[in-house]
C-alpha positions in Angstrom: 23.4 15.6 -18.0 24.6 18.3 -15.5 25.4 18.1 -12.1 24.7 14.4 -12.8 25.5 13.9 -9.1 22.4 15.4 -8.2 19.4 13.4 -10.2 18.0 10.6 -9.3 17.8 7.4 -12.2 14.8 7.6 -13.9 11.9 5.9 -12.2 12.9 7.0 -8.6 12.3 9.9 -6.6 13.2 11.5 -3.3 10.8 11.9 -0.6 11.6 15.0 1.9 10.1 17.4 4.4 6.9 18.1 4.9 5.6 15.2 2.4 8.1 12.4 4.1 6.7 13.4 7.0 3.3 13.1 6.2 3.6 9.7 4.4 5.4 8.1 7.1 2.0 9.6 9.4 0.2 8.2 6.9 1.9 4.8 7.1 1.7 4.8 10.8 -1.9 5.5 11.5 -2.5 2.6 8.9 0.1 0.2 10.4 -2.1 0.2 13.9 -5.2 -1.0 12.1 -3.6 -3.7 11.0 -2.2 -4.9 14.2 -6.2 -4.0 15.3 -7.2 -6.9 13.3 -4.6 -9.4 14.7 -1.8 -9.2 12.0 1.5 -8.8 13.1 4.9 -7.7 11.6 7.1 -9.1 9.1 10.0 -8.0 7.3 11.5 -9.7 4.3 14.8 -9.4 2.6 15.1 -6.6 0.0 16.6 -9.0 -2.3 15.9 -12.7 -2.6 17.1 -15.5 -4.7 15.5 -15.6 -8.1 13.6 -18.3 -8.4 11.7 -16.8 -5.2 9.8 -14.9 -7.8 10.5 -17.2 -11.1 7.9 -17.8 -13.7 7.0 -20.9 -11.9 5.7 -18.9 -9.0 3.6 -16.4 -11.2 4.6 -13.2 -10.1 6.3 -10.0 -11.9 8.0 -11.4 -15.6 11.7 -11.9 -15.2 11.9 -8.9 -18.1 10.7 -6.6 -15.3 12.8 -8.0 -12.4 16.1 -6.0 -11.1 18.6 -9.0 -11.4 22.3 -9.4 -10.6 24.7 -11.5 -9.4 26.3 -12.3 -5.9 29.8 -13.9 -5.4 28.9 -17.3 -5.4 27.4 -16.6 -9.0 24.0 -17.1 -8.0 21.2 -15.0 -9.4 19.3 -12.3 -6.9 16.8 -9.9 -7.5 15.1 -6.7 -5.5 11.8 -7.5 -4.1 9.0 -6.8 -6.9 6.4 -8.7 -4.6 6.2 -9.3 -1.2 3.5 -12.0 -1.3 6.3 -14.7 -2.3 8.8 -13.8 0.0 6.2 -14.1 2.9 5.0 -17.4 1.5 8.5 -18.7 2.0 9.1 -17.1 5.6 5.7 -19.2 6.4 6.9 -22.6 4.9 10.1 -22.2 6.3 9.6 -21.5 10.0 6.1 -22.4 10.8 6.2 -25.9 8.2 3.7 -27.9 11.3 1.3 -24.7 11.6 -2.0 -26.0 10.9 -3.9 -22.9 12.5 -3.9 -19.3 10.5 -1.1 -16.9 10.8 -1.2 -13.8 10.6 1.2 -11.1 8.7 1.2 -7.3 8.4 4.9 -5.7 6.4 5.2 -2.4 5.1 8.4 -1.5 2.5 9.9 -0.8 -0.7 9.2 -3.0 -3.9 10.8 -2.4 -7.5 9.7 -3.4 -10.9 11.8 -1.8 -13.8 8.6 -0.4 -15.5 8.3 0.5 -18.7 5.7 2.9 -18.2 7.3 5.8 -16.4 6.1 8.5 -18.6 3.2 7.0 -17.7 4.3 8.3 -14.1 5.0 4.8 -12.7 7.3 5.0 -10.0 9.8 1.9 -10.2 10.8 1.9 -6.9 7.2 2.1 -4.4 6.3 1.5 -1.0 3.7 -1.2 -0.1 1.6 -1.7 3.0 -0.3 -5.0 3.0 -1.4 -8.4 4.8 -1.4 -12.1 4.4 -3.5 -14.2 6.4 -2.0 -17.9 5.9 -3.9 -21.1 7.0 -7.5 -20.5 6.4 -9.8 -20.8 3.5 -13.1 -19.8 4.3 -15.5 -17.4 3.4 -15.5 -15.6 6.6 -11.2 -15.3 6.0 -12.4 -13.6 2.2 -14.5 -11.4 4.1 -12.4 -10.3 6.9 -9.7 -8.8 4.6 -12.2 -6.9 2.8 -13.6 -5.5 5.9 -9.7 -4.6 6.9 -9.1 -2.8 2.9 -12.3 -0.6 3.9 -11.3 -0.1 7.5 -7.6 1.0 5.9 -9.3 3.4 3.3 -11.5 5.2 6.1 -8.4 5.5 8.0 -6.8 7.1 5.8 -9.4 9.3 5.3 -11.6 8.3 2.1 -15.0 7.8 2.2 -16.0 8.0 -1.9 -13.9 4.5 -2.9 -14.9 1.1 -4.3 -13.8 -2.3 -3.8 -13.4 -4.5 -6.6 -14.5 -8.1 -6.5 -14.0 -10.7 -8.1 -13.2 -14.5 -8.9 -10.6 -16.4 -10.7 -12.8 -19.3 -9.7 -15.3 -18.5 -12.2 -13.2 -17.8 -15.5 -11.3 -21.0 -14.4 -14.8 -23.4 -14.7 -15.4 -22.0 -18.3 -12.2 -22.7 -19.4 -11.9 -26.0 -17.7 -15.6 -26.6 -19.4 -14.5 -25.7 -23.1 -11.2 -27.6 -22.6 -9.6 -24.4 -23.5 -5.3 -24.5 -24.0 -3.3 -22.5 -21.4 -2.0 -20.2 -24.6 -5.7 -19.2 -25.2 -6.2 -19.0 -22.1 -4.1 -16.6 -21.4 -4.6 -14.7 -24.2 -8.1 -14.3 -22.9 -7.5 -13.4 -19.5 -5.5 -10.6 -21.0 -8.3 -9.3 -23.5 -11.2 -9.8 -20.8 -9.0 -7.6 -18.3 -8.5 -5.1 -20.9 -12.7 -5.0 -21.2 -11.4 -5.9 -25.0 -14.7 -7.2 -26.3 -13.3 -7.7 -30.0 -10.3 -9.1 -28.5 -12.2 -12.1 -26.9 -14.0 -12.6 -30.1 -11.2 -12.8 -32.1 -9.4 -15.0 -29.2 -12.3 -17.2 -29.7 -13.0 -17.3 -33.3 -11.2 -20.4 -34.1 -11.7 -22.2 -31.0 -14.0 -25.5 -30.7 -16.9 -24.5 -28.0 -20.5 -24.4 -27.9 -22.0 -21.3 -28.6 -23.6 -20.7 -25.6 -19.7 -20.5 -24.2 -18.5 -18.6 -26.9 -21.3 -15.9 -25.7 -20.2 -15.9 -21.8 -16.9 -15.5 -22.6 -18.1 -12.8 -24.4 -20.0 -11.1 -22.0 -17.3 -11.3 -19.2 -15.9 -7.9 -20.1 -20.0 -6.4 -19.5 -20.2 -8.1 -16.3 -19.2 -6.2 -13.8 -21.3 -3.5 -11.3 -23.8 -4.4 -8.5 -24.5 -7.2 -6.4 -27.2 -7.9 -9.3 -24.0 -9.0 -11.6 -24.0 -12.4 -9.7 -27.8 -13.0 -10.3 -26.9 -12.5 -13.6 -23.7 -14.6 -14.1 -25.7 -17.2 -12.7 -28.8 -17.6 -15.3 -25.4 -17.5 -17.7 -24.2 -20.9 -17.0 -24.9 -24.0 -15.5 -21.4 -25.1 -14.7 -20.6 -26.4 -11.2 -17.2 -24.8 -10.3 -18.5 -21.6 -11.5 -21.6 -21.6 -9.5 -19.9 -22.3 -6.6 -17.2 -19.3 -7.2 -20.5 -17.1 -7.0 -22.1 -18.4 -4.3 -19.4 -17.9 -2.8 -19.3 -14.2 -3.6 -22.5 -14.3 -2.3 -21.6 -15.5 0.7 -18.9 -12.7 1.2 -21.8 -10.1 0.2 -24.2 -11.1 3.0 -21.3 -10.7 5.4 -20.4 -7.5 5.0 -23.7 -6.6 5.1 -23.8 -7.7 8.6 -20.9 -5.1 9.1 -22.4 -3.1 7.0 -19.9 -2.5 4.7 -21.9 -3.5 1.5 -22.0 -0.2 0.1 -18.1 -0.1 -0.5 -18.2 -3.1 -3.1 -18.9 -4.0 -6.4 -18.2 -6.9 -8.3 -16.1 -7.7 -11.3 -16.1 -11.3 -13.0 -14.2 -9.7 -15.7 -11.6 -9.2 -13.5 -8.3 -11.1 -13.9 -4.8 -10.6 -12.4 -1.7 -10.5 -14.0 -0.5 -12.7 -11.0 -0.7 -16.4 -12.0 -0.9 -17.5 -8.2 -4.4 -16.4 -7.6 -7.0 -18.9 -7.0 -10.2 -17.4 -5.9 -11.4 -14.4 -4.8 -9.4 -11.3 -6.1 -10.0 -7.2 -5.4 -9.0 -3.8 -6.3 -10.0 -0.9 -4.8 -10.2 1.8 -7.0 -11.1 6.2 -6.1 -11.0 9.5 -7.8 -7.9 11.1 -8.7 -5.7 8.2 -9.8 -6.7 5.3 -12.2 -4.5 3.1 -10.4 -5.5 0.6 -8.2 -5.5 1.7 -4.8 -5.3 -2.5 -3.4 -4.5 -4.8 -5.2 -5.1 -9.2 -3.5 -6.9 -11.8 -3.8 -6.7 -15.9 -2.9 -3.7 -17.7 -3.7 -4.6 -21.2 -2.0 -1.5 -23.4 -4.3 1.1 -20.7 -3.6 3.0 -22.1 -0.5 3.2 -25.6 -1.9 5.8 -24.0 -4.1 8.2 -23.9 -1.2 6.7 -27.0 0.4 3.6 -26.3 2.8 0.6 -26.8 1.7 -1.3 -24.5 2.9 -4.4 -21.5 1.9 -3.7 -18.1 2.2 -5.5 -15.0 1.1 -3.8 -11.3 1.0 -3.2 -8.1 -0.3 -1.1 -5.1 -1.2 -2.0 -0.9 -0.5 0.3 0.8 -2.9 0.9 3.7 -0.6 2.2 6.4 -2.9 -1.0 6.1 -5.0 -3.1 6.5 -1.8 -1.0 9.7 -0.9 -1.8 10.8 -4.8 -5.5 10.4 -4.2 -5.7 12.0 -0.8 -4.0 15.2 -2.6 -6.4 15.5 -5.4 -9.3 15.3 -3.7 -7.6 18.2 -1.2 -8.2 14.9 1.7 -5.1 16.8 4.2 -2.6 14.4 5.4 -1.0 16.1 9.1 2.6 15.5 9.7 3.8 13.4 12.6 4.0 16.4 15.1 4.4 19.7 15.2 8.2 21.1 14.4 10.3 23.1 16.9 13.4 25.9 16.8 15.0 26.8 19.3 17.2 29.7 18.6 19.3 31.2 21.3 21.5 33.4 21.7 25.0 31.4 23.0 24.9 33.3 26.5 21.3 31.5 27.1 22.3 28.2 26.2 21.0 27.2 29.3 17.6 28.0 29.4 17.2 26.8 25.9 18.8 23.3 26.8 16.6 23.2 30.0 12.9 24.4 28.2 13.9 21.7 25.6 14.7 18.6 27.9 11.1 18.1 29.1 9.3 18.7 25.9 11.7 16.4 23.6 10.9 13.7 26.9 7.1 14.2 25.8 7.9 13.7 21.9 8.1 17.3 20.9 10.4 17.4 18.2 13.2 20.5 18.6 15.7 21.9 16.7 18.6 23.2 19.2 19.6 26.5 17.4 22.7 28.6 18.4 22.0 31.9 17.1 24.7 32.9 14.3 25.9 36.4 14.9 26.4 37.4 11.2 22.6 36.6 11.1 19.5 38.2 12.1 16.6 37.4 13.8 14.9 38.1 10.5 17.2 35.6 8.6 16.1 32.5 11.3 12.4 33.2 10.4 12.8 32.7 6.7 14.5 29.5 7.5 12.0 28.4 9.3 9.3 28.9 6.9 10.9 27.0 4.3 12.3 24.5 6.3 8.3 24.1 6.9 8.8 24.7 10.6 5.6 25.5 12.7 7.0 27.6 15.7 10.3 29.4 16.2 11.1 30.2 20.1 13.7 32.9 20.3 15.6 32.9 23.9 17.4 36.8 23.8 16.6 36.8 27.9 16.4 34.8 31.3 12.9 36.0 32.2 11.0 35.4 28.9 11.5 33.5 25.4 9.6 35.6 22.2 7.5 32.7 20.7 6.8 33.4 16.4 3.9 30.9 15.4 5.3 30.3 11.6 1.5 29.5 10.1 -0.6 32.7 11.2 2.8 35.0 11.6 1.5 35.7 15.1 4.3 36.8 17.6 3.9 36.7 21.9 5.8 36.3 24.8 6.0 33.3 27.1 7.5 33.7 31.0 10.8 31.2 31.7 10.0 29.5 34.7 12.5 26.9 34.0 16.2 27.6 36.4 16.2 25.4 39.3 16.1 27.5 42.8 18.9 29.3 43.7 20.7 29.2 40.0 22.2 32.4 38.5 19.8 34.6 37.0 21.4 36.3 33.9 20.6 40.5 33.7 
């Protein structure tokens, strides 16, 4: 490869101007709603030990883990998943906490994919929550009201959330006395939608019909709040019955909000992450068939790392939000609006001084000493592609010429700035 210095490895990208600048707005704008809702920050280590995320735990397979090795021999990997790290933050410093916590993070995760020319990013950056400490319904339902509250924010409106319940699926295997090989085998052919697949999963397996036929049907039952009226004439097994009333429950809640229009259900749905217990969701929207959100209950989680304890959360992938916003032309503003300041070196002075007050107020200024093998002309094509959106030009001690870089519009603005009785420049 040439100028090998200059790529990136595959999988990763670089993030710059105008788009880093709208992402991090982005990011901020959505990092206030969750402090809205009572989360607050958390930041993990970028890389952990590796049984933080082992098979044990149920998170990302070791195949797809960055590993490696620190002095003392012992095996670390980067971050894939920041529900596991924050499970052990909570079990190690709040072990006694019997009342819910609250956690909000935003960073970087990596997963060597295998999928890139699918366009999967390896290294991504993750907004999300944890709410540790409380298993009730109104818990389930207040993270779905903050994924649709996020979403708004951000400035969807046309978006679904996903329900669904691990809960469920668990009662008809537990019913059929069904392996944990087959089972997994059919959690990965019912998340595909893989009708054949189940069958063939279930062709030589030892359960009633009736069974047989649900399992069957899992893939189909998915849609309207009507899907749990449904599910329900299905079976008459306890544990399943109470994972949708429990849905049910969630429903008439964010009705009371009402919020029911954003969400569908899904009992077909099944995550890849093992530590899910109950409710899970994804919220899906036009231009990207990735998942938007991606959580759920994982009630058996923090035992792992010795506190026993509920806890519900969830992940927004935020690069596939910014990919959805730009295909359905949703406009993302940058942080602020960009500054030059380009003076000539005898007016370095009035530049400095019309520059103090506004940087003080959060403008953000680019202090420019005019280059005298350069022209006036030469600045302004800078500024355009450096994406700036005004360029003040200071050539005099009575007025600064003021180029607006979006509508090319040129004018004049007085300099009012010298204290008294300072020398005033002819």
């Amino acid at each position: 490869m040439e100028n090998q210095l200059l790529h990136t490895p595959e999988g990763v990208r670089d993030i710059y101007s105008q788009e880093c600048s709208r992402k991090l707005y982005l990011q901020d704008g959505l990092h206030k709603v969750f402090h809205q809702y009572g989360f607050r920050d958390i930041q993990t280590p970028t890389f952990e030990f590796f049984d933080v995320f082992s098979k044990e735990v149920g998170t990302i397979p070791s195949k797809d883990l960055y590993k490696f090795f620190d002095r003392e021999g012992s095996t670390l990997v980067l971050r894939p998943d920041y529900t596991p790290s924050i499970a052990r933050c909570a079990a190690k410093y709040y072990p006694d906490e019997q009342l819910p916590l609250r956690f909000c993070y935003c960073g970087n995760v990596f997963i060597n994919e295998t999928a890139v020319y699918q366009g999967r990013l390896k290294e991504t950056t993750q907004m999300g929550a944890e709410m540790i400490g409380d298993t009730s319904v109104q818990a389930d339902s207040e993270m779905i009201s903050l994924v649709i509250h996020l979403l708004r924010k951000a400035g969807l409106e046309n978006f679904q959330v996903e329900i669904g319940q691990v809960e469920f699926f668990k009662g008809l295997l537990e019913e059929g006395s069904i392996r944990e090989e087959i089972a997994v085998q059919l959690r990965e052919q019912i998340s595909q939608k893989n009708y054949f697949g189940v069958e063939e999963v279930l062709a030589h397996q030892n359960i009633s019909s009736g069974l047989k036929e649900l399992f069957m049907k899992l893939p189909e039952l998915f849609g309207s709040v009507e899907v749990i009226t449904k599910a329900r004439e299905l079976t008459n097994n306890p544990r399943s019955l109470a994972a949708l009333d429990r849905l049910m429950e969630i429903y008439e809640i964010l009705k009371m909000s009402g919020l029911e229009t954003y969400v569908s259900f899904d009992l077909g749905m099944l995550s890849k992450y093992m530590y899910y217990t109950g409710i899970i969701f994804k919220s899906y929207t036009m231009g990207t068939g990735e998942a938007l959100v991606k959580g759920g209950r994982y009630d058996n989680l923090l035992g792992l790392f010795g506190k026993n304890s509920p806890a519900i959360g969830f992940t927004l992938m935020a690069d596939t939000l910014i990919l959805a916003l730009s295909r359905q032309k949703i406009h993302i503003p940058s942080e602020t609006k960009n500054y030059i300041y380009l003076y000539k070196k005898e007016f370095i002075k009035e530049a400095l001084l019309s520059a103090a007050p506004k940087r003080e107020q959060g403008e953000r200024i680019a202090l420019i000493c005019m280059d005298e093998t350069k022209s006036l002309k030469d600045y302004l094509a800078y500024a355009g592609n450096q994406q700036i959106d005004v360029l003040y030009f200071f050539d005099s001690s009575k007025e600064v010429r003021c180029f607006d870089m979006k509508t090319e519009e040129e004018h004049t603005e007085k300099l009012s700035i010298l204290p008294e009785g300072s020398r005033e420049r002819n």
